[in-house]
NUDRENDO-881469 format. One line per field, with one value per residue (C-alpha): x, y, z; residue number from 1; residue in three letters. Coordinates in nm, 3 decimals, always signed. Example, Ala and Ser with C-alpha at 12.3 -4.5 7.8 and 13.67 -1.06 7.14 Angstrom:
BEGIN
xx = [+1.230 +1.367]
yy = [-0.450 -0.106]
zz = [+0.780 +0.714]
resi = [1 2]
resn = [ala ser]
! end
This chain:
BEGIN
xx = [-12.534 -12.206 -11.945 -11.665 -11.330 -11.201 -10.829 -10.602 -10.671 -11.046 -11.009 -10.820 -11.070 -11.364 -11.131 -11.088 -11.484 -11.563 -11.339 -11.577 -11.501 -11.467 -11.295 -11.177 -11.143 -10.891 -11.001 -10.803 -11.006 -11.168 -11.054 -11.353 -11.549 -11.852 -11.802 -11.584 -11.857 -12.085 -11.841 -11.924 -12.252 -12.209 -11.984 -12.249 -12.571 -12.779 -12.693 -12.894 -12.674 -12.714 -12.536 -12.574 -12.535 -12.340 -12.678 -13.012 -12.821 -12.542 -12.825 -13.064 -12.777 -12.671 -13.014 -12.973 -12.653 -12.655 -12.801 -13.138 -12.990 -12.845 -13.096 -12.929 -13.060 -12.934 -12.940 -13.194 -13.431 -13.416 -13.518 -13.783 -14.077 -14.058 -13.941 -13.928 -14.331 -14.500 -14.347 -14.386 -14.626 -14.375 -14.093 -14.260 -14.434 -14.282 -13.992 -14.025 -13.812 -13.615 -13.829 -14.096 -13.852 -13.738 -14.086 -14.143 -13.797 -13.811 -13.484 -13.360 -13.137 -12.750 -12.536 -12.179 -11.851 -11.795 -11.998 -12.389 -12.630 -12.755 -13.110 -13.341 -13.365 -13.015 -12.990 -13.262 -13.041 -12.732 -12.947 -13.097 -12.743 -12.630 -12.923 -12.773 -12.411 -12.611 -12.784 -12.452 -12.287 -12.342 -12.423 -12.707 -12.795 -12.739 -12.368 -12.148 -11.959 -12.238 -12.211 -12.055 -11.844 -11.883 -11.598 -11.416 -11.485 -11.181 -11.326 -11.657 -11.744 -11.802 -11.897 -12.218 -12.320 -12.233 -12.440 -12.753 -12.737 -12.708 -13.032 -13.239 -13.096 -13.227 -13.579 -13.503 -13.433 -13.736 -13.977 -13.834 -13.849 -14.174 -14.529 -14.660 -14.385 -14.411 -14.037 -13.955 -13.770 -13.481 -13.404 -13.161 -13.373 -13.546 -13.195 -13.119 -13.416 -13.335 -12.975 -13.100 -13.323 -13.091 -13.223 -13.130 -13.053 -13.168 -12.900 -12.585 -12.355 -12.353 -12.132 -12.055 -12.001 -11.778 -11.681 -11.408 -11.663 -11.919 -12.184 -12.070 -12.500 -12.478 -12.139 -12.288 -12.565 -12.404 -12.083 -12.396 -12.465 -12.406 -12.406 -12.058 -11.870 -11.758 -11.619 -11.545 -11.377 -11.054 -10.877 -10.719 -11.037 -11.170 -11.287 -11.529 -11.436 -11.532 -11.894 -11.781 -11.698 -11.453 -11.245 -11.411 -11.174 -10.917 -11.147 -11.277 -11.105 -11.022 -11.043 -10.855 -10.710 -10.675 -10.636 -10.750 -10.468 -10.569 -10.768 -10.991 -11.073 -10.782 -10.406 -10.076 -10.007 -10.322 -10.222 -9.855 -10.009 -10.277 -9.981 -9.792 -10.054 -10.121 -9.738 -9.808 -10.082 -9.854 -10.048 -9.902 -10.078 -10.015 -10.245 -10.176 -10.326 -10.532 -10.279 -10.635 -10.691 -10.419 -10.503 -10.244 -10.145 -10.233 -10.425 -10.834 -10.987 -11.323 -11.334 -11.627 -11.535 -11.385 -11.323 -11.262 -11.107 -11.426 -11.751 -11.668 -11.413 -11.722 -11.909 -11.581 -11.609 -11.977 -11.987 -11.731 -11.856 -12.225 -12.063 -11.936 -12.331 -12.202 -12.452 -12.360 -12.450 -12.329 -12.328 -12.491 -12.743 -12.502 -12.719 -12.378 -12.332 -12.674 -12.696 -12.370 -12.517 -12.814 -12.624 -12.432 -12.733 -12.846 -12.534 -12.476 -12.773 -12.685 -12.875 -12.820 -12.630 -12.876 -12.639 -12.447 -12.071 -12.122 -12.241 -11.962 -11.889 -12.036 -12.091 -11.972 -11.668 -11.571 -11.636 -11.460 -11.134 -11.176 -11.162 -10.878 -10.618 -10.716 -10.505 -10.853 -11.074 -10.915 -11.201 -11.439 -11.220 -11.252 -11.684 -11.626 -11.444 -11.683 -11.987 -11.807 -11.688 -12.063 -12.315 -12.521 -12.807 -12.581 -12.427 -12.764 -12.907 -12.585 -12.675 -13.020 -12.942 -12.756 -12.901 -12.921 -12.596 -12.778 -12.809 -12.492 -12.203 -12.007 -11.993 -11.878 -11.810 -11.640 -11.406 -11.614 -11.915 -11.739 -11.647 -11.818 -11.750 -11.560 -11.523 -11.339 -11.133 -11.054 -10.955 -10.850 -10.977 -10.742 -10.837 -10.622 -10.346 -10.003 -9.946 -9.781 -9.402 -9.273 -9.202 -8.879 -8.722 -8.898 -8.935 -9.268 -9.497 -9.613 -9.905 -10.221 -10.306 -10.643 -10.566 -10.369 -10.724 -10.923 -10.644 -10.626 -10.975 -10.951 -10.710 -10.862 -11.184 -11.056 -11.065 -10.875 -10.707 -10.619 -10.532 -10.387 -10.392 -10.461 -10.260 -9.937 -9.766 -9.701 -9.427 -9.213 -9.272 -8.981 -9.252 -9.249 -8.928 -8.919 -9.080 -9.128 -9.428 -9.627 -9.658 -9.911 -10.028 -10.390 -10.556 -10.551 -10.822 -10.933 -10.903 -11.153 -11.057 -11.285 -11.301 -11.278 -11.391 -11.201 -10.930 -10.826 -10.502 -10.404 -10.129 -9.977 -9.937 -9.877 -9.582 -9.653 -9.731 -10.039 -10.337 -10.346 -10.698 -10.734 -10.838 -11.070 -11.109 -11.370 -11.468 -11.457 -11.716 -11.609 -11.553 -11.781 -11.669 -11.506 -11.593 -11.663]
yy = [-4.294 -4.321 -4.034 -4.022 -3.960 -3.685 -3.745 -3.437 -3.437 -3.406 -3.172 -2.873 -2.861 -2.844 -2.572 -2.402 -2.443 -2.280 -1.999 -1.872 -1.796 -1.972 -2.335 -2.514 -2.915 -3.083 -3.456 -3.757 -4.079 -4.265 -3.985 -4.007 -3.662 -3.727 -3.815 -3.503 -3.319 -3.467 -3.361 -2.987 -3.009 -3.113 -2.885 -2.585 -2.763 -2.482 -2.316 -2.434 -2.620 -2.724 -3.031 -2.986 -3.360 -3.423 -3.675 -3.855 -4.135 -3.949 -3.703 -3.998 -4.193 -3.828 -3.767 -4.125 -3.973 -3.588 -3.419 -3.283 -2.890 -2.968 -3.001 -3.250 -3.153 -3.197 -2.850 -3.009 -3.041 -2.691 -2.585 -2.815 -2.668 -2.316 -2.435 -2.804 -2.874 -2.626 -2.847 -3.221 -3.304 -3.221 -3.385 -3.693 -3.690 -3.929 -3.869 -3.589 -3.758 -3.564 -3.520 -3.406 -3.136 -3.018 -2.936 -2.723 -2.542 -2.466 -2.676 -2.582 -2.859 -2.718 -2.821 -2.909 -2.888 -3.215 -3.535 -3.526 -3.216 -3.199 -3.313 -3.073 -3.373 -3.379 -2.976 -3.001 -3.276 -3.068 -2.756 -2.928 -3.063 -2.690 -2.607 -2.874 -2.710 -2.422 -2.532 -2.656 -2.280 -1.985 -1.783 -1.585 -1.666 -1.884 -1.822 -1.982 -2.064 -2.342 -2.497 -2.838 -2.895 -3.295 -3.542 -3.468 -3.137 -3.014 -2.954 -2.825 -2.449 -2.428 -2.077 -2.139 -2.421 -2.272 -2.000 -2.190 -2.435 -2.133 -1.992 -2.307 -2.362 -2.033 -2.112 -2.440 -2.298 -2.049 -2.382 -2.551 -2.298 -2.170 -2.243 -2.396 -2.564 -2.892 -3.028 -3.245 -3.060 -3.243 -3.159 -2.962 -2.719 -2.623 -2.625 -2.343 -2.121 -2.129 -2.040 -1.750 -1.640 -1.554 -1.734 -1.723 -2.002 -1.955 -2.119 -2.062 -2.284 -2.466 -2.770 -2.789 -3.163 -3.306 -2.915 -3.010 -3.127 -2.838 -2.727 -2.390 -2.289 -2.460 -2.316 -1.956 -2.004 -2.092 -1.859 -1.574 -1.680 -1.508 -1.833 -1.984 -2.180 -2.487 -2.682 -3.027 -3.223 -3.377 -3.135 -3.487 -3.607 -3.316 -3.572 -3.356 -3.069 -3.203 -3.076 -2.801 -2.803 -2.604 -2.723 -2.519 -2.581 -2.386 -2.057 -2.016 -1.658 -1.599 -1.992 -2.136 -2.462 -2.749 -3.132 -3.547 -3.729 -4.048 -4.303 -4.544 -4.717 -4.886 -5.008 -4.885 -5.106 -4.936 -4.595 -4.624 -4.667 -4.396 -4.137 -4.269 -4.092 -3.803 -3.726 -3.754 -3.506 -3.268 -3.278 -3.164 -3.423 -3.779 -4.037 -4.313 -4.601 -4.768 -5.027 -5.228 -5.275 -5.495 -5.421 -5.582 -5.513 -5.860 -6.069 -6.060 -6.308 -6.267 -5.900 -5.750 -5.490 -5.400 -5.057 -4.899 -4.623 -4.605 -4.733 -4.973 -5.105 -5.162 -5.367 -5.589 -5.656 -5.718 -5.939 -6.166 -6.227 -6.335 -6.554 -6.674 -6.729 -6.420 -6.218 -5.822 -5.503 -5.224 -4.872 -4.606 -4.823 -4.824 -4.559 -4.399 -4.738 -4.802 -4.459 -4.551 -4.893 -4.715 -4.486 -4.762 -4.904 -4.608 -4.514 -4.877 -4.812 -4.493 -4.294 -3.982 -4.080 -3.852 -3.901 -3.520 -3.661 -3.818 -3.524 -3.457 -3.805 -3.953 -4.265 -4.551 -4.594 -4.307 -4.336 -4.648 -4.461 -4.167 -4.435 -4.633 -4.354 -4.024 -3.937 -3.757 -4.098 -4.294 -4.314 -4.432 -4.722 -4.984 -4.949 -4.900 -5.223 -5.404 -5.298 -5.414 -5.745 -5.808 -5.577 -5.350 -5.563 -5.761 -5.449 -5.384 -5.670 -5.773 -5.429 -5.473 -5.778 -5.649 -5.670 -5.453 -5.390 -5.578 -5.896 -5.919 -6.142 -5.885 -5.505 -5.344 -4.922 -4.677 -4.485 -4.184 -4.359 -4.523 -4.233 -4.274 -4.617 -4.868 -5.269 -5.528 -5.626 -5.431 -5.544 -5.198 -5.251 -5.343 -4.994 -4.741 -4.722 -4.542 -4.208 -4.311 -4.239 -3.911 -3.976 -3.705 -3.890 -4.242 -4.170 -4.207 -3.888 -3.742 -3.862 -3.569 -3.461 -3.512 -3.917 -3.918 -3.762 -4.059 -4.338 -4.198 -4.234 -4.585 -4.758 -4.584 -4.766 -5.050 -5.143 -5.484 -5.606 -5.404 -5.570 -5.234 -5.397 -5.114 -4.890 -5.113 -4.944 -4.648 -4.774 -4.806 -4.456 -4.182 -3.923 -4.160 -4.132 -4.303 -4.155 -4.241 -4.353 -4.185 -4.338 -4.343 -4.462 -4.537 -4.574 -4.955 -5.126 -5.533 -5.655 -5.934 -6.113 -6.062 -6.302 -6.144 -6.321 -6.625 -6.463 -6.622 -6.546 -6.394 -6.408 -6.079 -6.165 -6.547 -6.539 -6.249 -6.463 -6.513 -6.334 -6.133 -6.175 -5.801 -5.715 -5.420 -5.262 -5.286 -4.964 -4.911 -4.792 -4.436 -4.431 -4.460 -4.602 -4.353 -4.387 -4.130]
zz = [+2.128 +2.263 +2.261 +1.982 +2.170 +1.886 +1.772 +1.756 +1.378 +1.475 +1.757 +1.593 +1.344 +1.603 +1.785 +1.456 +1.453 +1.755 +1.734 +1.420 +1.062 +0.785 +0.773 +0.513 +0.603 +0.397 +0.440 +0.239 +0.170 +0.438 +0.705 +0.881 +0.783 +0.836 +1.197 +1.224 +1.138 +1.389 +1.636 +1.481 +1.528 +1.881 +1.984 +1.963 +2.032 +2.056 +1.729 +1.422 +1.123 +0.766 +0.684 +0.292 +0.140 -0.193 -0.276 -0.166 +0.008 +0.199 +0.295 +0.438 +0.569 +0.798 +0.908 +1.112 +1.268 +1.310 +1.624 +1.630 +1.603 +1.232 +0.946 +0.681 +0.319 -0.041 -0.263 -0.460 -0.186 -0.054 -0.398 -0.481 -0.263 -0.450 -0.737 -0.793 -0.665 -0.904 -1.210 -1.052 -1.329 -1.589 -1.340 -1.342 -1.706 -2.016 -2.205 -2.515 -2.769 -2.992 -3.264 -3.050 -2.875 -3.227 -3.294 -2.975 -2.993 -3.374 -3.420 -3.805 -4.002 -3.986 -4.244 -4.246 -4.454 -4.313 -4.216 -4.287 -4.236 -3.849 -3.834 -3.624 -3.341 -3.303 -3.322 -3.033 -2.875 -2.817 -2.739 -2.407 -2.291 -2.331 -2.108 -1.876 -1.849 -1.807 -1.498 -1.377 -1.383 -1.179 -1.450 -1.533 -1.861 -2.169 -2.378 -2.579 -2.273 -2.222 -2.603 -2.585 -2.889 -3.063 -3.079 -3.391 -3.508 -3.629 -3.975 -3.814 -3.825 -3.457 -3.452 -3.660 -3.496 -3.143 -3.288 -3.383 -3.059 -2.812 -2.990 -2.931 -2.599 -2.533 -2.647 -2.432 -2.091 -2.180 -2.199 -1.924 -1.670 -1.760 -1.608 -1.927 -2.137 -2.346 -2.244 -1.936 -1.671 -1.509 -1.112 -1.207 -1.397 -1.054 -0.898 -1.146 -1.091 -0.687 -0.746 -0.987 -0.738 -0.452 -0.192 +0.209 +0.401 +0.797 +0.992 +1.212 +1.024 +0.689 +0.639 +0.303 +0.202 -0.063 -0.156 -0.420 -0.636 -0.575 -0.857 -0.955 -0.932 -0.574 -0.448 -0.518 -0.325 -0.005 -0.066 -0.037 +0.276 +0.632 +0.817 +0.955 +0.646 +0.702 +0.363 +0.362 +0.097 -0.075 -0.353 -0.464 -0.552 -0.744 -1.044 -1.215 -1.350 -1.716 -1.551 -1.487 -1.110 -0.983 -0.680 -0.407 -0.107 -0.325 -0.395 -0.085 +0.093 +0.434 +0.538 +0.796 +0.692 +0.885 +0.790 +0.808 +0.742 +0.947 +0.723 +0.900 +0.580 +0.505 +0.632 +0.568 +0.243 +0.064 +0.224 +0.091 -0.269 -0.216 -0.113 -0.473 -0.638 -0.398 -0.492 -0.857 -0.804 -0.664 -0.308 +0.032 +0.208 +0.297 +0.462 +0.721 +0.752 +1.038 +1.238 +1.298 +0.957 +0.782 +0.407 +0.135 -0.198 -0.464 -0.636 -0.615 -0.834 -0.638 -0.578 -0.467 -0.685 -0.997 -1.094 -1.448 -1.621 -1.878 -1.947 -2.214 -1.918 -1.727 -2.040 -2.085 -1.727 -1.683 -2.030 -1.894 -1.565 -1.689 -1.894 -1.586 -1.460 -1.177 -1.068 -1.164 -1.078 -1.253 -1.075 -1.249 -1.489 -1.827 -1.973 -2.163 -2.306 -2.409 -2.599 -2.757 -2.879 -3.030 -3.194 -3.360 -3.462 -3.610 -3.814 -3.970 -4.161 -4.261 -3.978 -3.796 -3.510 -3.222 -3.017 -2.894 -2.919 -3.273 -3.471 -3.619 -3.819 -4.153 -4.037 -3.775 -3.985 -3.912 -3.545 -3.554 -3.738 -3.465 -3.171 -3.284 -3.444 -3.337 -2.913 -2.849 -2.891 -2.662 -2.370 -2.690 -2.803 -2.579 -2.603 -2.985 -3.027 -2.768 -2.979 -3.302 -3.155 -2.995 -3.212 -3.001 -2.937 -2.714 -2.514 -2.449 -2.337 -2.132 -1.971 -1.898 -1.778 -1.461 -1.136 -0.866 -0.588 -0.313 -0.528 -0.695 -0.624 -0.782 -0.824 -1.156 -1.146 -1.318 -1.107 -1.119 -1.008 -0.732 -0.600 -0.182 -0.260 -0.089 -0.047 +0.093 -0.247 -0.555 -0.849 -1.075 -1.459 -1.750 -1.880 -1.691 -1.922 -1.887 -2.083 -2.410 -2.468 -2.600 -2.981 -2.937 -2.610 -2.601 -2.231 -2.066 -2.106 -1.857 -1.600 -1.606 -1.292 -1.426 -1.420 -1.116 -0.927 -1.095 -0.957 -0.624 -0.611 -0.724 -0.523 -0.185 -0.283 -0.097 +0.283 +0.291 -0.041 -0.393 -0.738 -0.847 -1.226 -1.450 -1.240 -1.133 -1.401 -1.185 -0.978 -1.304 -1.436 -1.381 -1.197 -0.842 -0.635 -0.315 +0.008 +0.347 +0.424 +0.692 +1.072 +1.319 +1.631 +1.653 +1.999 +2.125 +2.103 +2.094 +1.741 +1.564 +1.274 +0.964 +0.752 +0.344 +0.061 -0.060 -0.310 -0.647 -0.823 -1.102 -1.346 -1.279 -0.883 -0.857 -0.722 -0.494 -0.170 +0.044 +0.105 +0.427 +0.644 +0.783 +1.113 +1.285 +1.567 +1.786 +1.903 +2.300 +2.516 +2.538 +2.125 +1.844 +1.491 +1.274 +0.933 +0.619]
resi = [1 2 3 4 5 6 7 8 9 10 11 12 13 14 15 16 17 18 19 20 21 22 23 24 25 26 27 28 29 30 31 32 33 34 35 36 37 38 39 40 41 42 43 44 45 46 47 48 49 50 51 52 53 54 55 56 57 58 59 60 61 62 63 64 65 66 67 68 69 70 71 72 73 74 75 76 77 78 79 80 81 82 83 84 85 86 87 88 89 90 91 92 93 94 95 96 97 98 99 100 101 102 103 104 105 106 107 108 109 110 111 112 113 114 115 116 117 118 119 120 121 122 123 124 125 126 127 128 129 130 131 132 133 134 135 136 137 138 139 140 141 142 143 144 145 146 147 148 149 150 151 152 153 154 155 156 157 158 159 160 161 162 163 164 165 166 167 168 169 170 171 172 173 174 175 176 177 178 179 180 181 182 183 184 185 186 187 188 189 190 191 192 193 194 195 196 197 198 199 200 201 202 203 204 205 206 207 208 209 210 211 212 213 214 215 216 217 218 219 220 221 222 223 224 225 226 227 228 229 230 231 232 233 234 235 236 237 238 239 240 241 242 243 244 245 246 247 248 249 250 251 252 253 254 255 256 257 258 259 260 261 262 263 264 265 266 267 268 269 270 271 272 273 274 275 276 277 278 279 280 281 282 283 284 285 286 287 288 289 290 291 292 293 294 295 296 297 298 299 300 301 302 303 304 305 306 307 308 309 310 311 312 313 314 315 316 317 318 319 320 321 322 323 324 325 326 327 328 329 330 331 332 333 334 335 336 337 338 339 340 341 342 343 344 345 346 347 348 349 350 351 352 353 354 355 356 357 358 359 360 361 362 363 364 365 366 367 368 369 370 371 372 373 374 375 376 377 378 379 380 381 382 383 384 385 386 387 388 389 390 391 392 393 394 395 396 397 398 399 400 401 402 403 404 405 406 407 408 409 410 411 412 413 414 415 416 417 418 419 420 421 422 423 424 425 426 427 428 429 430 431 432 433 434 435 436 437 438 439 440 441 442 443 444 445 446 447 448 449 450 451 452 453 454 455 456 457 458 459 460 461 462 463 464 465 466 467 468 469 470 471 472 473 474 475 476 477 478 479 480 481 482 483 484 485 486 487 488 489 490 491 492 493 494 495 496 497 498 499 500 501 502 503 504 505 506 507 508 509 510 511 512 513 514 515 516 517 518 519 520 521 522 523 524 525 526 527 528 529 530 531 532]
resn = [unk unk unk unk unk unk unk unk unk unk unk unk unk unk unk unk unk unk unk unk unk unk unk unk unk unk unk unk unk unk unk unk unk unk unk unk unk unk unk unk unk unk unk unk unk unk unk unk unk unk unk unk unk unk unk unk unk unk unk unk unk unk unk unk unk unk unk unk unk unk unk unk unk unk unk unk unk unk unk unk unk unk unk unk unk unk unk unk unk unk unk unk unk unk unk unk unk unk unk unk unk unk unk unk unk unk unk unk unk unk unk unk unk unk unk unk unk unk unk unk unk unk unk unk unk unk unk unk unk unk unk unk unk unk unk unk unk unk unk unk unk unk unk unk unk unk unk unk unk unk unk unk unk unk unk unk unk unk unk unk unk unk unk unk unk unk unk unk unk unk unk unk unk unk unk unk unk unk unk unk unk unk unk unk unk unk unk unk unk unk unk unk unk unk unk unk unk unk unk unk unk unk unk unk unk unk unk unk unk unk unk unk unk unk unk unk unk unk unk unk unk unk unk unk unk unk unk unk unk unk unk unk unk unk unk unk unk unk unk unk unk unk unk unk unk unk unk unk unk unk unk unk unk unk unk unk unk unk unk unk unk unk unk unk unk unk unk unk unk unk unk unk unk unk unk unk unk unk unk unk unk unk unk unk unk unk unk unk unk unk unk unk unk unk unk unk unk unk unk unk unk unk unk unk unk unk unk unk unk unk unk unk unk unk unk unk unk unk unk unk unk unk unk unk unk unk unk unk unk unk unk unk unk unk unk unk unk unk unk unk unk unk unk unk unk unk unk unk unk unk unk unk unk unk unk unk unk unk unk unk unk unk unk unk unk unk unk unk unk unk unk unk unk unk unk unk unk unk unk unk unk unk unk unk unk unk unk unk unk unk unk unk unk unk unk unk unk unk unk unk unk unk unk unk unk unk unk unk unk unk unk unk unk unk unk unk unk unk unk unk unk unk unk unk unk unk unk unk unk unk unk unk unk unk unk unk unk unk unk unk unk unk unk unk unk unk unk unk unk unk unk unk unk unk unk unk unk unk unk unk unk unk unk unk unk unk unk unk unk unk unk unk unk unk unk unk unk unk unk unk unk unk unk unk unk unk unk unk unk unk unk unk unk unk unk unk unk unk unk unk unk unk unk unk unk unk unk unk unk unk unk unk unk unk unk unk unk unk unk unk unk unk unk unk unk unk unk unk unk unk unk unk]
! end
């Protein structure tokens, strides 16, 4: 394999590496991490390293690249021989439906002041995605800390019911983690029961992958650790705290900080808008683009992607473009959506809704009343509308219709699932909205830092053209001054054109000029691609 020449981004973090102690790697988008950290695990060849993978993919996708002295594993598979193999029958054993998990866990009927009585599935129901925020945590056992409150529940007495789900999720985790329970384990029940049993890791080094978005239960296991600490990520993209992660690169104690400014990914035009956000976010850093790769800012009417603020964003998208006879795959499988549908089903014939987030409401009227008026609905309106302008049998079927990523003509994701992502054009869903006016002022409210994450991730999804769409409307808002964008000089190398697909127009850009063709470098002899 040829050598990578390291830039000076690249080297002062494998200086920082070598000197010992812990390092923290601030890395924007498409900085080239991954191959950063193969420089790492060259630079001490005869030490033994842990690259520890965010998932399955990036894990398999590193063992083709890393040197033979660095072991590349997911947390999930360093569990699973003492913990994960004695359960595979249960792993790998049907569904319990909720009725049948009621049963097992003793699951009572809970009334309430407002909306209908909790059934005992739907008691059982939110008991088992307690158990899951459990799992997530570092904690040591089951609390109210873990209960997930419903949509709606103002006029709920959330004490009781925290009350009576924390007891079942108790008898829950007690099932799942035992030798002979009747309840299907998910992977992260065996994560759990590693993580509670202190284990030790036996290696020099660990680099800790895509650390901003670390599992609390995971992030305690390798913060226990003697081995060298080396934590990798992007603060700026820290999209998932609403799991409960907490951005690791910031807790980590007596780090030494460097930084990866220089995206590979992407050009200057699609850096300039990444930095608009990165300032919006309130981040010190700022990326430059690649001078080899001449990205643009316009109109993608065949994108290879379009990305979405929410999941009924993703159903609008995929709906239109079968009726279009388009082949489309939709990252992550829809499940959200279809569990939605069925819900609606259920409640329009006066049903319990068995569905965690809809506890709380009478009936779908009331969902659809919640969706449409209530500030804390918002991410539900756009699927509740879809479901009432289609019915649920045709969300569902539209999403079982999908196809898988390899076969598709075009690639539907919401930003979070995107996230690792990237493609030639972008097109940014209708569905990112701006924050609504201040009623006292008129003025624009503010933008959460929470959104600005989930934009930056969106528009550095893409290496050669971005529709901003959704998100256009942040150049107008009173948050983003002016800056200077940041310069660089990559090395020279010979360019070749590549050819992107054939771009369309659309309405909001069709006046805005001609579609750039970007080009790439070709990496030299003495240089190996840099890429995340």
């Amino acid at each position: 394999m040829s050598t990578l020449t390291p830039t000076a981004e690249q080297q002062a973090v494998v200086d920082a590496f070598t000197a010992g102690g812990t390092v923290v790697v601030h890395a924007g988008a498409g900085t080239g991490k991954t191959s950063t950290l193969r420089l790492l695990a060259a630079a001490r060849p005869t030490a033994t390293g842990l690259y520890l993978a965010y998932n399955k993919a990036i894990q398999t996708e590193a063992e083709r690249s890393f040197p033979r002295n660095v072991d590349c594993r997911t947390a999930h598979s360093l569990a699973y021989r003492s913990f994960g193999a004695p359960m595979s029958a249960r792993l790998n054993g049907p569904r319990v439906t909720a009725k049948k998990a009621a049963g097992v866990l003793r699951a009572p009927w809970v009334p309430l002041d407002s909306g209908p009585d909790l059934d005992p599935g739907t008691v059982a129901s939110m008991a088992l995605r307690t158990v899951d925020r459990f799992c997530h945590s570092a904690d040591a056992e089951i609390t109210r800390r873990h209960f997930v409150p419903p949509e709606a529940s103002d006029h709920v007495d959330l004490s009781g019911l925290a009350a009576t789900v924390v007891a079942v999720a108790k008898r829950a985790w007690a099932d799942l983690s035992g030798p002979n329970g009747h309840l299907k384990p998910s992977h992260d029940v065996y994560l759990k029961l590693w993580q509670l049993s202190g284990p030790t890791l036996d290696y020099d080094f660990i680099l800790f992958d895509e650390a901003q978005d670390a599992n609390p239960a995971i992030a305690d296991v390798v913060t226990r650790q003697a081995s060298q600490l080396i934590a990798v990520g992007d603060s700026a993209q820290a999209i998932y705290g609403w799991r409960g992660a907490a951005d690791f690169l910031d807790r980590v104690e007596d780090a030494h900080h460097v930084a990866l400014t220089q995206s590979w990914r992407f050009g200057p035009a699609v850096a300039e808008e990444a930095n608009v956000w990165l300032g919006v976010i309130g981040s010190g850093m700022r990326l430059v683009g690649s001078s080899h790769r001449q990205s643009s800012l316009g109109p993608t009417e065949t994108p290879d992607a379009i990305l979405c603020r929410s999941n009924g964003g993703c159903l609008t998208e995929v709906m239109a473009a079968q009726s279009d006879d388009r082949p489309v795959a939709l990252v992550g499988g829809g499940d959200d959506m279809v569990r939605l549908a069925e819900a609606a089903q259920r409640m329009r014939v006066g049903r319990p809704a068995r569905h965690p987030e809809l506890v709380a409401f009478r009936d779908w009227a009331d969902v659809q009343d919640y969706a449409e008026h209530d500030p804390g609905g918002s991410d539900l309106a756009v699927a509740v509308r879809l479901i009432d302008k289609h019915g649920p049998e045709a969300i569902i079927e539209a999403i079982h219709a999908c196809v898988p990523e390899a076969e598709a003509d075009l690639t539907i994701s919401t930003a979070h699932k995107a996230k690792g992502g990237e493609w030639g054009q972008v097109l940014v869903g209708d569905d990112f909205r701006p924050p609504k006016d201040d009623p006292a002022t008129g003025r624009p409210g503010p933008i959460s830092r929470e959104e600005a994450m989930l934009a930056y991730v969106t528009v550095t999804r893409a290496m050669g053209r971005l529709d901003t769409g959704g998100l256009a409307w942040v150049h107008d808002h009173p948050c983003v001054v002016d800056t200077v964008p940041a310069t660089a000089v990559d090395p020279p190398a010979p360019e070749r054109t590549v050819a992107l697909p054939r771009a369309r127009r659309s309405e909001r850009f069709r006046d805005s000029g001609p579609l750039n063709v970007g080009t790439l470098p070709e990496p030299g002899a003495d240089q190996v691609a840099i890429g995340p």
